[in-house]
N, C-alpha and C positions, 0 to 999 in steps of 0.2 A: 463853791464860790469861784468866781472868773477869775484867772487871774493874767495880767499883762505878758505878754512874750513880745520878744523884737525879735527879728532875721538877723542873724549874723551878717548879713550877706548886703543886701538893700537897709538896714537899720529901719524899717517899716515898724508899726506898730499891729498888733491881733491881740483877740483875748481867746483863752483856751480854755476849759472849765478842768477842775481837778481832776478826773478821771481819763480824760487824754493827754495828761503830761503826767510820766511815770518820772520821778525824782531819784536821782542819781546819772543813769546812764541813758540817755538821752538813743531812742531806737531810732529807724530811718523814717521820717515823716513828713508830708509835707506840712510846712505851718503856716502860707499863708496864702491861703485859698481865696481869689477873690478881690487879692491884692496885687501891687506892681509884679512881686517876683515869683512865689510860688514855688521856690527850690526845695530841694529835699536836704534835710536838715543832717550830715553826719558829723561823724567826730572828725575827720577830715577837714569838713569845713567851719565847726566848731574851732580847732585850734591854729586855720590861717584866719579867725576874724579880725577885724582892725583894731587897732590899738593907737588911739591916740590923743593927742595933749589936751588939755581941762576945754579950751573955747570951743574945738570942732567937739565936742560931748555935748556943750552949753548950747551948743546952735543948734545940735539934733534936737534936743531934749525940749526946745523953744520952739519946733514945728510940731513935735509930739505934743506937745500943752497945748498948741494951738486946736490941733486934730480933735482932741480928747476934750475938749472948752474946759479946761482948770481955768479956775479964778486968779485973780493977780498974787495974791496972796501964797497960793499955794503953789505958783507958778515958783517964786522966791525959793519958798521951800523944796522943792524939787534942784532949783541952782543949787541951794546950800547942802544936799545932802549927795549931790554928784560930788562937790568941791572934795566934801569929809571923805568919802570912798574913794574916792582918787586919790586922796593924800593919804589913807589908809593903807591901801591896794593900789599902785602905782602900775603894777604889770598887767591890771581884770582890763579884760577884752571890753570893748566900748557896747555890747547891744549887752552884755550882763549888768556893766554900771546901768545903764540905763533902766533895767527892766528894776533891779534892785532898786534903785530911788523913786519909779513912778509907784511900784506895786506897794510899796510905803503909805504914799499919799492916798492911794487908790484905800488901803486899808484902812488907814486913817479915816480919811471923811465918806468914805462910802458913793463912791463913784461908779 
């Protein structure tokens, strides 16, 4: 199954399928071919990604639903569960909330 990736970098959206994303330790790859940025993905840039406050999360995540055509509905649901992981996880890097609340939705109703 697909599953959603964002750029640390550009906060762009991609889908990767499970056997090109090894889980855990992320190797040097590019992840989004095809798109705005196309950087190579390390742990370097992994841990200066952006970090920040609940609305600039809600505004990305409101051009991603647009990208991706989620329904209104599930648009909602995607606000409501960046809010709960940020109120959770206060310090997750802004393209992991995000990947974590769409691949939810995506799982969910089968996008």
């Amino acid at each position: 199954m697909a599953k959603l990736k964002i750029c640390p970098i550009c906060l762009e959206p991609t889908f990767i399928t499970d056997k090109d994303y090894v889980e855990g330790e992320i190797k040097p790859a590019t992840v989004l071919i095809g798109y705005k940025c196309g950087h190579i993905i390390t742990n370097k840039v992994l841990r200066n990604a952006s970090l920040s406050k609940l609305q600039r999360v809600r505004a990305r995540a409101g051009v991603i639903a647009k990208q991706l055509g989620l329904k209104e509905e599930h648009k909602r649901e995607v606000f409501n569960l960046i809010k709960e992981i940020k109120r959770q996880h206060p310090k997750m890097k802004d393209y992991k909330v995000l990947e974590l609340a769409f691949n939810e939705i995506i799982e969910k109703y089968g996008y």
